[in-house]
C-alpha positions in Angstrom: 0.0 0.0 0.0 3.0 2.4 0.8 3.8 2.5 -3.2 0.2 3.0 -3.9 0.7 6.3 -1.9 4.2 7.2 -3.5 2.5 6.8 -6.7 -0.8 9.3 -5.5 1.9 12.0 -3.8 3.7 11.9 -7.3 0.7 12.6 -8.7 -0.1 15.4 -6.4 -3.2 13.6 -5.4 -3.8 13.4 -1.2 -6.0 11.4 0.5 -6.2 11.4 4.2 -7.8 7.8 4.6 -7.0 5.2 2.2 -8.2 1.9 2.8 -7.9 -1.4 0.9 -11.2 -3.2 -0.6 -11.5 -6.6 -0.8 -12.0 -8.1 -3.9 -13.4 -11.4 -3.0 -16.9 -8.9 -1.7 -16.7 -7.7 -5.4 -16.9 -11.5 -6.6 -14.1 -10.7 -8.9 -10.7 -12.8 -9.1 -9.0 -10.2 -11.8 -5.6 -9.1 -10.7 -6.4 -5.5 -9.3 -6.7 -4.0 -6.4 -8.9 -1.7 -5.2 -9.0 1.3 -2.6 -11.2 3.7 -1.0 -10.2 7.1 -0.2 -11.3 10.5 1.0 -9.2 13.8 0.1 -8.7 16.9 1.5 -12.1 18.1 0.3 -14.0 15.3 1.8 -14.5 14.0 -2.0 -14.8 9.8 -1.9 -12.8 7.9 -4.3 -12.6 4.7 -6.2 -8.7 3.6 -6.6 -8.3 0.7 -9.0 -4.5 -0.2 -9.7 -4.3 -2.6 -12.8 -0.8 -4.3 -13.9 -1.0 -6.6 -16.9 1.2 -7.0 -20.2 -1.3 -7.1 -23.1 -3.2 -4.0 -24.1 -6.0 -2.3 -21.7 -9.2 -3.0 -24.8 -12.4 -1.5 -24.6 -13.9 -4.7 -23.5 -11.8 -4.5 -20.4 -12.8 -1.0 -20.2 -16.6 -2.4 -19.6 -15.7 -4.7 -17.3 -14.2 -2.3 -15.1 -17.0 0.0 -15.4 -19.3 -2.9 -14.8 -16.7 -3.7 -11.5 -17.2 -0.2 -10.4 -20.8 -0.1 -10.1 -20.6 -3.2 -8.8 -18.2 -1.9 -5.8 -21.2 1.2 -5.5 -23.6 -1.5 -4.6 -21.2 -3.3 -2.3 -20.3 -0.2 -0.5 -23.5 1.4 -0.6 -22.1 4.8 -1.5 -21.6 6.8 -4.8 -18.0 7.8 -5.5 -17.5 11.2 -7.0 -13.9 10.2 -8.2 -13.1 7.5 -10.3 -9.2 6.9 -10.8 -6.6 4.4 -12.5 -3.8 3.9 -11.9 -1.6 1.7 -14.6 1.5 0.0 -15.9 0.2 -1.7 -19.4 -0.6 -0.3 -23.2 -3.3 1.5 -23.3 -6.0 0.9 -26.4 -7.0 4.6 -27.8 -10.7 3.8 -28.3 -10.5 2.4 -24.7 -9.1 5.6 -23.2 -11.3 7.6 -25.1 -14.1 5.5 -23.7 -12.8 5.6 -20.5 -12.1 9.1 -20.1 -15.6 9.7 -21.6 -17.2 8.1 -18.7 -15.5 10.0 -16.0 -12.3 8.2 -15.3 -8.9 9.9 -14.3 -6.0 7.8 -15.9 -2.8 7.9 -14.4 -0.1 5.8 -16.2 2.2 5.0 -13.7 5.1 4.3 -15.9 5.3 7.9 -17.2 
C-alpha cells in the first residue's frame, strides 16, 4: 500500500484515509486491487490499480465500469472520483471511452 501512496503523492493527489477493498466482496478474481479514499475536500474515491502485459481493450474498459458499479452496490455509497492507476498499453478507443465516462487515468510508468 506504501507504493500505492508514492504513486498518489507523485501525482499530487492526497488522500487522508486510504483503505484497501476486498476483492473477494466484489466476486471478482481479476488481478487489481482496489481502494477507497477520501481527500482533503472530503471527495470519496474509487482507486483501482491494474498491472497486466497485453493492451487495456475496450472490452476491459466495460468490465471495469461494470466492477465499479458493482463496488457502488457493495459499498452502498456513490464515489465522486473514479481513478486508475496503470502499468500496461493502453488501447485509444479504450481511453477515449474511459475518459468519456468519467475516469482519471494515471499511467504510472510515465
Amino acid at each position: 500500500m506504501n507504493a500505492i501512496v508514492e504513486l498518489l503523492l507523485s501525482k499530487k493527489l492526497i488522500f487522508k484515509k486510504l483503505h484497501p477493498i476486498d476483492k473477494k466482496a466484489l466476486g471478482t478474481r481479476k488481478k487489481i486491487e482496489i481502494y477507497e479514499g477520501v481527500d482533503l475536500h472530503s471527495n470519496y474515491a474509487a482507486i483501482f490499480y491494474l498491472v497486466q502485459k497485453s493492451r487495456f481493450l475496450r472490452k476491459n474498459a466495460d468490465e471495469l465500469e461494470a466492477l465499479f458499479e458493482k463496488l457502488k452496490e457493495v459499498r452502498d455509497h456513490n464515489y465522486k472520483k473514479k481513478i486508475l492507476l496503470y502499468d500496461m498499453p493502453f488501447c485509444s478507443k479504450a481511453q477515449a471511452l474511459m475518459k468519456e465516462r468519467g475516469w482519471r487515468l494515471i499511467d504510472v510508468a510515465a
